[in-house]
N, C-alpha and C positions, 0 to 999 in steps of 0.2 A: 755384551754389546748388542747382539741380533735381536735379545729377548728386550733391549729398552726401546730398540727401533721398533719393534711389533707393536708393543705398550703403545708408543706414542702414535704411531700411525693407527692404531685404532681408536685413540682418542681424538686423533684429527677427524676420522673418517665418521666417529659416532656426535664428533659435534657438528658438521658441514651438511651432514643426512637430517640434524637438528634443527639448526637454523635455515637450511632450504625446503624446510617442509613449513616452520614457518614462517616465512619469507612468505609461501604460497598463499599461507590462510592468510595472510597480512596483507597479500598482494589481492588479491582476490576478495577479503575483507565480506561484504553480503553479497550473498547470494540472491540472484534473480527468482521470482515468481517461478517465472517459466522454467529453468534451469529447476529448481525445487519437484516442482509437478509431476514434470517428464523423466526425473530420474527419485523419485521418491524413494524406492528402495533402496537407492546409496544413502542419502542422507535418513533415515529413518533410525529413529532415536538416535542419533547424534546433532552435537552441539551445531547453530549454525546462528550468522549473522544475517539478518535484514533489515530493508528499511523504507519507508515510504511513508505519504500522506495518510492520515489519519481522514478513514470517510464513514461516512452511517454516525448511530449514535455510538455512545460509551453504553453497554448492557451492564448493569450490577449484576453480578449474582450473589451472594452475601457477602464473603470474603472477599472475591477477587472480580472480573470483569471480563467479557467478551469486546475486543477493540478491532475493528480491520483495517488494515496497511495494505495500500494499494500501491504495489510500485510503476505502476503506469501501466501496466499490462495485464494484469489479475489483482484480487485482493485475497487475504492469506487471514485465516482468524487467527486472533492472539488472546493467549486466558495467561492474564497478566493479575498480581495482587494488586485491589484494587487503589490502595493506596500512592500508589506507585502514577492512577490515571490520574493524580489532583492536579496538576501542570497543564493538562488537555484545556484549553480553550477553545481553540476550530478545530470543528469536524468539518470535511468535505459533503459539500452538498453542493447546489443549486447557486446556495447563494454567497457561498464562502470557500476559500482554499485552507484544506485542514491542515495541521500542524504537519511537520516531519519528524516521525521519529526513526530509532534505531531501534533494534530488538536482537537479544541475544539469549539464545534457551533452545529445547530442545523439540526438533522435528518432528510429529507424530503422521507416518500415511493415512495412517486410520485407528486415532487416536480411542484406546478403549475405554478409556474413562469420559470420553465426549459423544458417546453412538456411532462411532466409525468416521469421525470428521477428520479431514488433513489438518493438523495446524501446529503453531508454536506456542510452547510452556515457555512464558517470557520468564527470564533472570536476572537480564538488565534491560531496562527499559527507558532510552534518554531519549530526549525533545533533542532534536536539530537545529531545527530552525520553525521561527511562528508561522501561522497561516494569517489568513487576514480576509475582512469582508472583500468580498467582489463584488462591484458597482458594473451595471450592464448600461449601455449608453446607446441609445436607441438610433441605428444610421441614418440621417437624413435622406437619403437617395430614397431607402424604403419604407419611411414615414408617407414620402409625397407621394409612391407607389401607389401603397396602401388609400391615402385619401385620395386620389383619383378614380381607382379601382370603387372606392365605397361611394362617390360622387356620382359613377356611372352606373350602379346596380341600384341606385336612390332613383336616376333617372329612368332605368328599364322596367323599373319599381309603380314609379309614377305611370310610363307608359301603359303598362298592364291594367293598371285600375279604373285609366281613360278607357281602354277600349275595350273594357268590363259594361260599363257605362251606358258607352253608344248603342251597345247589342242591343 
């Protein structure tokens, strides 16, 4: 009887250590830029989740691709197959909000197959959510700013040439 309690209590205790551990990675789901950076040696070569805007271009490299994921705080490179970039339509830039993806693969501090770069071996690689152009709209207050300012350096403009003149 003592020996089916043991059994079972360790199978309580090996499944509860199982799903609150992942519960944790589930709860916690990606990791941050920063949180990555500052503890690099934890998560080095291990599995980890991120995700962020897609900014810069998409780099080919024959097979696979150089993509950076900024999650609002840093950008993180990602050497994803390249196949995998064909969904990319915005990159972040200037004049666009790049796509959002998710990346999951594994953490290099100083990746040796890369020249010693931090980054992630993407494994899955999924769009979020699209980016889309950004249209910038020019605020009236400092449009009229501006043409006053350029109205009175036309006029200091002119002054100067007058009394270039008279000399």
């Amino acid at each position: 009887m003592k020996r089916k309690f043991d059994v079972k209590c360790t199978v309580l205790a090996v499944l509860l250590i199982t799903f609150v551990g992942l519960g944790e990675s589930v709860a916690s789901g990606n990791i941050s830029s920063a949180e990555l950076i500052s503890n690099a040696k934890k998560y080095d070569g291990k599995q980890v989740g991120y995700r962020g805007e897609i900014i810069g271009e998409v780099m080919k490299r024959g097979d696979f691709a150089w993509v950076n994921l900024h999650d609002g705080e840093n950008a993180i490179g990602i050497w994803v197959p390249f196949v995998l970039t064909k969904n990319i339509i915005y990159t972040g830039s200037y004049k666009a909000k790049g796509d959002i993806f998710e990346v999951f693969g594994v953490f290099n501090r100083a990746c040796p197959e890369h020249g010693g770069d931090l980054d992630i071996h993407a494994e899955v690689f999924n769009k979020i959510e699209s980016g889309m152009i950004v249209s910038e709209e020019i605020n009236p207050g400092k449009k009229h700013k501006a043409l006053i300012f350029l109205g009175v350096l036309v006029l200091i403009w002119i002054l100067i040439l007058f009394l270039r003149k008279q000399r």
